[in-house]
C-alpha positions as CSV (number, residue, x, y, z in Angstrom):
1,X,0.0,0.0,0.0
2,X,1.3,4.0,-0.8
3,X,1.7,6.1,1.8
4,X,1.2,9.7,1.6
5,X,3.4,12.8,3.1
6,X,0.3,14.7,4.3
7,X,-2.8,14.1,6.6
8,X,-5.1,15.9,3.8
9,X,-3.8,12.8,1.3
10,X,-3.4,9.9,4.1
11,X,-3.8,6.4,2.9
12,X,-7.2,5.2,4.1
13,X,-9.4,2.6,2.4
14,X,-12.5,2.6,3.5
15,X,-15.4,0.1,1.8
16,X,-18.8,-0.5,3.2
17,X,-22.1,-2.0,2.9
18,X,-25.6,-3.2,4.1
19,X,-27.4,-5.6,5.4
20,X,-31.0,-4.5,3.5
21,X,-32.8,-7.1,6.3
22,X,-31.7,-5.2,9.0
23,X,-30.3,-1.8,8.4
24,X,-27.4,-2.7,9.7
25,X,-24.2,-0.4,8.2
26,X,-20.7,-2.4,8.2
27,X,-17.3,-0.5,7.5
28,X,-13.9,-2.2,7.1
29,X,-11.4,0.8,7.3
30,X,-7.9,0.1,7.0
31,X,-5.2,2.9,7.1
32,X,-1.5,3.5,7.4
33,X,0.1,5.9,9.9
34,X,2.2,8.3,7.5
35,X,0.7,10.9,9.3
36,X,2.3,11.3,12.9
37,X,6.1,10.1,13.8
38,X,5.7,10.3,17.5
39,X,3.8,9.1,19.9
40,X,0.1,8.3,18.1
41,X,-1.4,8.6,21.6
42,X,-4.7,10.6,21.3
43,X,-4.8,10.1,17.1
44,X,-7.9,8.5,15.9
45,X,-9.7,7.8,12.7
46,X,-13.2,8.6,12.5
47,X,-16.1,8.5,10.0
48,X,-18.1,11.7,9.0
49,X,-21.9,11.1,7.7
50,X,-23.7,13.4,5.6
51,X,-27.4,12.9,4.7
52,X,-27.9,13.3,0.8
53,X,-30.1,16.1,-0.3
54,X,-29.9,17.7,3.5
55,X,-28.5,21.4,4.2
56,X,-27.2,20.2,7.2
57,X,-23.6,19.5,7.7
58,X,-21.9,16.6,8.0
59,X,-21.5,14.6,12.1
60,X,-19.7,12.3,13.1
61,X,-21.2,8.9,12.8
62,X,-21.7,6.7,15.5
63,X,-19.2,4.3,15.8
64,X,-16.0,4.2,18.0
65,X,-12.6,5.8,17.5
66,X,-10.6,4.0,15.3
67,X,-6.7,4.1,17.0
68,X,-4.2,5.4,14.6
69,X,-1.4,2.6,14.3
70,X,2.4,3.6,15.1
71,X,4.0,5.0,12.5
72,X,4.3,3.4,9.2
73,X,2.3,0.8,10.5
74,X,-1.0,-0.4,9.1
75,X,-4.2,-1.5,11.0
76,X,-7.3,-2.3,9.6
77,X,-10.6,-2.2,11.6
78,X,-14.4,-3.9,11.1
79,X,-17.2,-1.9,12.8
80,X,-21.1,-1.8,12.2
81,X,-23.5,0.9,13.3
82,X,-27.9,0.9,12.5
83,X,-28.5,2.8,9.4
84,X,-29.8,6.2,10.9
85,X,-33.2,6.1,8.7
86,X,-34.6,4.3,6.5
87,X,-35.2,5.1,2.5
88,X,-32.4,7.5,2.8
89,X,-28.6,7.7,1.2
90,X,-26.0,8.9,3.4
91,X,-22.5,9.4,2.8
92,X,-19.1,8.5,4.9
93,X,-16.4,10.2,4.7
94,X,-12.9,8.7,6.8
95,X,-11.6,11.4,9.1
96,X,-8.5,12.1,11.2
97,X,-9.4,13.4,14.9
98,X,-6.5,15.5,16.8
99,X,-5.8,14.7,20.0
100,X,-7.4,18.6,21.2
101,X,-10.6,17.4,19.2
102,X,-9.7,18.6,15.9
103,X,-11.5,16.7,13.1
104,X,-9.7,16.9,9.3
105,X,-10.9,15.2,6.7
106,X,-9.1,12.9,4.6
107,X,-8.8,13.2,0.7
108,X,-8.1,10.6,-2.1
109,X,-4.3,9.6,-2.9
110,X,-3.5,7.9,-6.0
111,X,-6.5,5.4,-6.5
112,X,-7.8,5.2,-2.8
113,X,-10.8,6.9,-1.7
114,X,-12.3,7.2,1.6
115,X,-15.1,7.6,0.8
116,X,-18.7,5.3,0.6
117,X,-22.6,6.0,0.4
118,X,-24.8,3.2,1.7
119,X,-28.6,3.3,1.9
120,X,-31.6,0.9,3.8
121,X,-33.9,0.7,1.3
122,X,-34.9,2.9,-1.6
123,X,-33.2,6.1,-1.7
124,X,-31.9,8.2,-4.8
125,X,-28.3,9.0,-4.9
126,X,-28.9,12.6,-6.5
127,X,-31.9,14.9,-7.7
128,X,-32.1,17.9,-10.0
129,X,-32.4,18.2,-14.0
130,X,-31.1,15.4,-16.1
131,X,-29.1,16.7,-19.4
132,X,-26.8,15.8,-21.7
133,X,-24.0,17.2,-23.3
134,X,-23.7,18.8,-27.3
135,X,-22.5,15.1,-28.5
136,X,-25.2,12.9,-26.6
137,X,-22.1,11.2,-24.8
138,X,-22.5,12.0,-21.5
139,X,-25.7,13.1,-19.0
140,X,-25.0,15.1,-16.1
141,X,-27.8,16.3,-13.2
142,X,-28.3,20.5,-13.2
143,X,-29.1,20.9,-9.3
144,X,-31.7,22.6,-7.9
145,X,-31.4,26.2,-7.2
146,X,-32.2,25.5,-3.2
147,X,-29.7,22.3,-3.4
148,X,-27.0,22.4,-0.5
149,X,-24.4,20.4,-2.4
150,X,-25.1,17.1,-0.8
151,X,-26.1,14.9,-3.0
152,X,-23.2,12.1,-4.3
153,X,-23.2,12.9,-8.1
154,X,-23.2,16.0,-9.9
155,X,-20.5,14.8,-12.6
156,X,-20.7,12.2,-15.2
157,X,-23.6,9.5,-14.9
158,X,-23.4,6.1,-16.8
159,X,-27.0,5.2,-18.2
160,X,-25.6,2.7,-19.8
161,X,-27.6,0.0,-17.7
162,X,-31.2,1.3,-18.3
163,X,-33.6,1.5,-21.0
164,X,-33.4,5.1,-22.9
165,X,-37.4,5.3,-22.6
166,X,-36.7,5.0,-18.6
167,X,-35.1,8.9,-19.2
168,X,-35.5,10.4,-22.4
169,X,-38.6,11.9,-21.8
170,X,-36.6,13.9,-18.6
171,X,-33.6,15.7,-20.7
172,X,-33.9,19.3,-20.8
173,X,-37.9,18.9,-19.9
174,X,-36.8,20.9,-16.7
175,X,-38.7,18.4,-14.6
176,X,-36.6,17.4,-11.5
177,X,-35.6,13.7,-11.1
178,X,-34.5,11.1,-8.8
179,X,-31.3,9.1,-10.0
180,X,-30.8,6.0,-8.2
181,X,-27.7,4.3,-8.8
182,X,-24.0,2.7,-7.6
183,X,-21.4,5.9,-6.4
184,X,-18.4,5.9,-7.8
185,X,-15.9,7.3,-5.2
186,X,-13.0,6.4,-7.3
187,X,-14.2,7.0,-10.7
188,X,-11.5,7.8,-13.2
189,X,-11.0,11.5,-14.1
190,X,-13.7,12.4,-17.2
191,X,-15.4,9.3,-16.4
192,X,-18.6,8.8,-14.5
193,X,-19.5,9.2,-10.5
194,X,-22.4,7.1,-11.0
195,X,-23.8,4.3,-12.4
196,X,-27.7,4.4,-12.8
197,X,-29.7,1.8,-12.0
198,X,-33.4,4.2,-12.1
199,X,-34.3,7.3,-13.4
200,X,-37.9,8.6,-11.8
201,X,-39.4,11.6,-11.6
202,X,-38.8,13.6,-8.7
203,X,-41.6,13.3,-5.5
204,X,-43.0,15.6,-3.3
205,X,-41.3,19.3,-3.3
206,X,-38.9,17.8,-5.9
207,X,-36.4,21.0,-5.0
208,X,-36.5,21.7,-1.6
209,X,-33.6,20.2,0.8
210,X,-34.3,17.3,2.6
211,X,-35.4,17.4,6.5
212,X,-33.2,16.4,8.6
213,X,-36.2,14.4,11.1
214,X,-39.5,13.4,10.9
215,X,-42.2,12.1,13.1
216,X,-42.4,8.7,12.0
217,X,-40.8,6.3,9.0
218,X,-44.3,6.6,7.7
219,X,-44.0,10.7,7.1
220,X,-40.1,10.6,6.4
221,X,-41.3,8.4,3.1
222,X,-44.0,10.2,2.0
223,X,-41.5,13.6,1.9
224,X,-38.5,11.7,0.4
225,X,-40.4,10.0,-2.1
């Protein structure tokens, strides 16, 4: 594994998934200590979560603090947390915490990410107006004017995998949609940051930010979708 010379371009490889009969998140995060020569003491690695399509920013997600190893050493760690609601997309990005609290987020080196979304249930990975560019090539989402910048994909998507009929109808219509679909964290430069697996039209108040609460799973459903 590379190691990098800064904390903003640490090595930490971070894949996830879950469980869609129980909501349960699972995160193997390994990482290597290029970060800190002396004494790690007080050096942690945690997980920042972000709730596409909210305004608020991101917290900490609730799982313990991840030890940074000695240094040049690697660890790697397995740790599970419930997803925090249902029919939603959330995105986890690995952190470094300070010993006096400080939390800096790490960034991609090389081909290493760490960064995943996961989702329980149904749950787009970005909204807004779907278009294409001059040569038909590649499709793109145009947020909406109220959007906060959370949502996973606002580069390249691959339709590739569904039916032009499915999203035809939507390019340049102005209509809002909801593009499901498999985020790319490590996608190669030009290419996409998704791959679609459903284009819909957008439900509710198709371009207003998403709440961070509701009453009830009941309520949360019938604003998402």
């Amino acid at each position: 594994m590379l190691l990098a010379a800064t904390p903003s371009l640490a090595v930490v490889d971070l894949t996830g998934s879950c469980d869609q009969a129980t909501g349960e998140f699972r995160f193997t995060v390994t990482v290597v200590n290029d970060l800190v020569a002396g004494d790690t003491t007080g050096y942690s690695i945690v997980l920042e979560q972000t709730l596409a399509g909210s305004c608020e920013k991101p917290n900490l997600a609730p799982i313990p603090d991840l030890p940074l190893p000695a240094y040049l050493q690697d660890a790697s760690y397995v740790v599970t947390m419930g997803a925090p609601w249902p029919d939603r997309t959330w995105r986890y990005q690995a952190a470094l915490r300070h010993p006096d609290g400080q939390v800096e987020p790490l960034g991609p080196f090389a081909g290493i990410t760490p960064v995943v979304a996961l989702a329980w249930g149904n749950s787009p990975a970005v909204r807004g107006m779907l278009e294409m560019d001059a040569f038909g090539t590649y499709y793109h989402i145009v947020p909406c004017v109220q959007d906060c910048g959370h949502w996973l994909c606002y580069g390249n998507i691959d339709l590739s995998r569904i039916h032009p009929a499915q999203y035809e109808s939507f390019l340049k219509s102005g209509e809002p949609v909801d593009v499901h679909g498999e985020f790319l964290a490590t996608g190669a430069s030009g290419g996409a940051c998704l791959y679609a697996t459903k284009v819909e039209a957008a439900r509710g108040d198709p371009c207003a930010s998403i709440p961070v609460e509701a009453t009830s799973w009941g309520s949360l459903k019938s604003t998402y979708r």
